[in-house]
N, C-alpha and C positions, 0 to 999 in steps of 0.2 A: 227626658233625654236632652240633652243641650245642643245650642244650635250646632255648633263647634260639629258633634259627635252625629249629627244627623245629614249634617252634611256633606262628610266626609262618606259616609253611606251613601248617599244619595249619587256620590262621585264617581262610585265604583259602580255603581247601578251605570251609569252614565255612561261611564269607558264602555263595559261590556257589549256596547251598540257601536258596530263597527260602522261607522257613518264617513267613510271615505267621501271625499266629495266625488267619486263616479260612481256611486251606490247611493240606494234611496237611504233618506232619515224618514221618512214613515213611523217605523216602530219607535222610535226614540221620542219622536213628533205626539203621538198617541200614550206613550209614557209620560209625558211631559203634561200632555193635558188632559186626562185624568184625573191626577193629582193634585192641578187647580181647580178642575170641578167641584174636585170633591170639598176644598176649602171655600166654596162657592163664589169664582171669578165665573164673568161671563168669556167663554171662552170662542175662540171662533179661527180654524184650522182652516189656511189658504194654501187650495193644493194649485201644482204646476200644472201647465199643458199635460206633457208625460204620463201625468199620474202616478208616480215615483216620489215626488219631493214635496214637499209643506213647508208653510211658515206655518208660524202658531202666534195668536197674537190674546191677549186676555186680561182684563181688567179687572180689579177691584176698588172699593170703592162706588161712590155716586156718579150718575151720568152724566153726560157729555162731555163737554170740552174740554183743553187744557191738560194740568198733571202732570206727573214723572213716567217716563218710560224708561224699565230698565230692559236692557239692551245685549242680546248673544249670538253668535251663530254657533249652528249643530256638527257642521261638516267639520271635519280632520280631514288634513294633509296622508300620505300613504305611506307605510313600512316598510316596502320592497326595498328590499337590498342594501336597509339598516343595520347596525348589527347589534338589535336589542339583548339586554339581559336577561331580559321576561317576557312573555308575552304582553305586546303593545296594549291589548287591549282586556288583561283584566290587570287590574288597580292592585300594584304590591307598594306596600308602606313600607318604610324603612329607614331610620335614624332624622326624624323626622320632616319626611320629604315622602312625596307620592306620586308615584311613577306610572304611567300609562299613557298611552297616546290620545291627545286632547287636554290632558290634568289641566296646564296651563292656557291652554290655546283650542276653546275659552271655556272647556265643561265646568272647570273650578267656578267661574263665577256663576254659571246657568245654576251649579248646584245651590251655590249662598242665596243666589234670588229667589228660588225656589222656597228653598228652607225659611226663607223671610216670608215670605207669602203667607205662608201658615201662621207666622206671630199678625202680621199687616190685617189676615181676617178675621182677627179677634179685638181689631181694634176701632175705635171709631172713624175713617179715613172721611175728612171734610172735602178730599179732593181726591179726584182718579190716581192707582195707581196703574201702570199698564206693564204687559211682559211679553216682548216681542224675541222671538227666536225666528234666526232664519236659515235658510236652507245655502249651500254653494255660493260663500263668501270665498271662499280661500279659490276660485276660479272665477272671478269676475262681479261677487256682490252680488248675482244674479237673485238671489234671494231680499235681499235687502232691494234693489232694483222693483219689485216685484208688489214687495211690503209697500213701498212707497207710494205706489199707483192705488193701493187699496183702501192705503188711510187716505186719500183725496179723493176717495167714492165713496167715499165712508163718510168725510167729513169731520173726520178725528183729526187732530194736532196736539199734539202733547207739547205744553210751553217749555219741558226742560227734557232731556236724553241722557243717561249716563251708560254708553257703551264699555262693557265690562273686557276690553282687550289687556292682554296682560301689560302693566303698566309699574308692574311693584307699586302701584297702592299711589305712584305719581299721577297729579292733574297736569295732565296731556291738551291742551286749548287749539292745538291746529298742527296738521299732517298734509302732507304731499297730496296732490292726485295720483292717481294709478290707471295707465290706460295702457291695455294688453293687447295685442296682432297676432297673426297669422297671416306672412305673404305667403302665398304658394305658385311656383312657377312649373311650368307644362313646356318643355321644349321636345327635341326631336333626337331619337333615340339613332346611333350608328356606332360603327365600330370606332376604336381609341385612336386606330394608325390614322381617323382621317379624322381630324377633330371640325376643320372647316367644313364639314359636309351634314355636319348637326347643331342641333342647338343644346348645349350641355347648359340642362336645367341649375346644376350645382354652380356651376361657376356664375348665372347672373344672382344666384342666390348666395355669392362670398362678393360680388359687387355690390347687392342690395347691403349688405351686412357691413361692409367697408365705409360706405357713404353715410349708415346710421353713425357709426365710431367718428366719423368728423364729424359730422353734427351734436355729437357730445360735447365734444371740444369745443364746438363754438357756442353751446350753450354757457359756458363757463366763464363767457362775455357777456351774458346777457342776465346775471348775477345782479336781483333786485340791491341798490344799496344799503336797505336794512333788514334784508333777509335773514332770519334768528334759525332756518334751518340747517343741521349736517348732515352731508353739507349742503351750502347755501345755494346752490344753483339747481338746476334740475337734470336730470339725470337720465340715462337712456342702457340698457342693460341688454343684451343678447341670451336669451333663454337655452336656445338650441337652433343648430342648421341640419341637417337631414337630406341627405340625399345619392339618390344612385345605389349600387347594388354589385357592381364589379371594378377593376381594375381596368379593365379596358372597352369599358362601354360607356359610350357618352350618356351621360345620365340624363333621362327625359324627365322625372320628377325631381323636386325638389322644394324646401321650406325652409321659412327664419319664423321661429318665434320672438318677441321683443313684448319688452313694457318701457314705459317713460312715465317715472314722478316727476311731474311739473309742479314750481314751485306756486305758479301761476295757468292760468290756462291760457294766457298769451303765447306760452310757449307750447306748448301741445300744437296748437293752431300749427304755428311756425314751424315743425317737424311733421307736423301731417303735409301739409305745405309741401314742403322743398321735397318730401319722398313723393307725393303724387308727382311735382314735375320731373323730379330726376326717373320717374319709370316710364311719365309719358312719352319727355323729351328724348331720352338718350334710353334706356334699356329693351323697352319695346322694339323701338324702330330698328334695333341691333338684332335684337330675334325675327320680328318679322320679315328682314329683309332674307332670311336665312326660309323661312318657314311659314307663310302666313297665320298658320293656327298655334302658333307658338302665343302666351299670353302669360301674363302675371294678373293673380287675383290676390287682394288684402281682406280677410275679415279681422271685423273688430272683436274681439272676444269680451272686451269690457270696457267702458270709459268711466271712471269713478273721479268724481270732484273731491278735491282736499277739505280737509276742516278748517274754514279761515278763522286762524285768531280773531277776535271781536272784542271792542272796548270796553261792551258791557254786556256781560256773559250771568246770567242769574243761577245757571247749573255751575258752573266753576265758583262762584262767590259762595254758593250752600254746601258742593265737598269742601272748602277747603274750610269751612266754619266747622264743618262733621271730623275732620281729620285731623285739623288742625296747621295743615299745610301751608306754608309760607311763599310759596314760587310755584309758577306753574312750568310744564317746558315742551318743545314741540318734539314732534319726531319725523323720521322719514319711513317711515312703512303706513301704508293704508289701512283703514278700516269705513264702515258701512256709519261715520258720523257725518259726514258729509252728504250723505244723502238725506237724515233727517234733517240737519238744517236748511237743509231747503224745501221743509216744507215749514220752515220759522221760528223752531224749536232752538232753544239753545240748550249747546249739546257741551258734553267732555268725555274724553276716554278715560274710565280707569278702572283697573280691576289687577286681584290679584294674581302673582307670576308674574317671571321673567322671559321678555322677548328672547331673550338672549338662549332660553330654554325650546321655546314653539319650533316646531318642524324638526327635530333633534331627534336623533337616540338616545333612548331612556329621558326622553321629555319628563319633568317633574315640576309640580308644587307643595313651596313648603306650607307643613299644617299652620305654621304661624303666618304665612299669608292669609289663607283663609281666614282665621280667625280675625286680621285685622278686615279685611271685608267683610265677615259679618256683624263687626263694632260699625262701620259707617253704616250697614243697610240697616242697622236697628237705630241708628239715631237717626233716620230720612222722618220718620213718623213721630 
């Protein structure tokens, strides 16, 4: 059977695990490593607190050190109130394009690395190769977060990464941070006719939300000058605000979700910054003078470091020798490479599919992506 054809199987196997990132990957997890057993990588499944979620991590090849790791996570984004053509999540082919939620974002490539595994243990490898899958990237890396702690008790470093994010088959050298919130404000709940007689949770939560949007704007000043990102400066986005329940009731709950790619993490700092003062100084003291148990709490949901460009990148210089690739280029959406390089590896995103496709209805990848992902994972060895 050829890889092409094994993997496209392998694909639909894939889809059919609905691994919403609020649902466990477990089964997928246990499917996934099996399969390497059986081609005989040493395999080694790290589960969460919970007991819900896994990473999967598994090597072939000879011990220790060093290596390629190739690089996926399991979770998908959710289909609520898309309006697919098919069911999300079993794998319908068609005018050569393959459709199911994940194809692109990133089961296609979990599939190629896979399907390569099986050629990889038939061959003599002089060097580790590794296969890391992780759990609840598309909600804060939490998986990848996780992985990382484990290869430094572990004492594993793989010297190269190629995270398989959909990339159309481009070498990707460096991306944004991504660091995600949850403020949530608590004020004092009374009728509408008397609004000074409460703390209306939503309105310091369209103040909180008002102060991030000029902070956007002044991040636009602070625009590294040879920043090669689009766009160049760093960026701050409003997810969702939430709050209250009637028309004329002061609303006592209330939330802003928010992320900020920073180009840098000097800026991150600077926006954590100015929101702590601006709640301590001015938002707080506005509610409690109204309520003393009135409060504003921030969790962080995620803080993910970007992929810095680097002069001298050994993973970018061997795809683009495998591809044939002339240029590399950055992007502005996250992925889980920036956590391996920090533990020294040099890393690149690519993999088959289009961004432009991930989180969609009728999300697809074409057969002819794949197949050009599995011409570079057969020429790695």
């Amino acid at each position: 059977m050829s890889h092409l054809r094994s993997s496209t199987e392998l694909l639909g196997e894939l889809i059919a695990f609905p691994t919403v990132s609020a649902d466990s990957n477990l089964a997928l997890i246990d499917h996934l490593a099996n399969r390497l057993e059986h081609v005989g990588a040493r395999v080694r499944v790290l589960g969460d607190d919970s007991g819900g979620k896994a990473n999967l991590f598994a090597t072939l090849g000879p011990e220790g050190d060093g290596g390629l790791m190739l690089s996926g996570h399991t979770d998908v984004v959710p289909v609520v109130e898309q309006p697919w053509d098919s069911d999300p999540f079993e794998m319908v082919e068609k005018e050569g394009a393959l459709f199911g939620r994940g194809t692109c974002d990133m089961k296609g490539f979990i599939a190629c690395a896979m399907v390569m595994a099986e050629e990889y243990a038939r061959r003599p490898l002089t060097r580790p190769v590794h296969f890391a899958f992780t759990y609840d990237e598309e909600v804060g890396c939490l998986g990848g977060q996780a992985l990382v702690t484990s290869l430094r008790e572990m004492e594993i470093r793989p010297d190269m990464a190629i995270v398989g994010e959909p990339t159309s088959m481009r070498i990707i050298e460096g991306h944004k941070g991504c660091c995600e919130y949850t403020a949530r404000f608590r004020g004092l709940e009374g009728h509408g006719s008397a609004p000074d007689r409460g703390v209306n949770a939503a309105e310091y939560a369209a103040r909180y939300a008002m102060r991030l949007l000029e902070l956007r704007e002044e991040l636009k000043a602070r625009t590294p000058a040879l920043s090669r990102f689009d766009p160049p400066w760093s960026t701050i986005n409003i997810g969702g605000i939430h709050g209250g329940h009637a028309h004329n009731v002061i609303a006592a709950l209330a939330e802003v979700e928010w992320d900020m790619r920073p180009v840098h993490w000097g800026d991150a700092d600077f926006v954590k910054a100015e929101m702590t003062r601006y709640v301590d100084a001015v938002l707080k003291p506005a509610m409690q003078a109204v309520d003393p148990e009135a409060d504003i709490t921030v969790e962080t949901i995620g803080e993910i470091p970007g992929l810095e460009p680097m002069e001298l990148n050994a993973a970018r210089d061997l795809v683009a020798r495998l591809t044939g690739a002339n240029g590399t280029d950055l992007v502005a959406f996250g992925t889980e490479a920036g956590l391996f390089q920090s533990l020294g590896a040099d890393v690149i995103v690519c993999g088959p599919g289009s961004i432009e496709q991930a989180h969609m209805a009728n999300e697809y990848i074409t057969v002819a992506q794949m197949q050009a992902c599995l011409d570079m994972l057969d020429r790695l060895v």
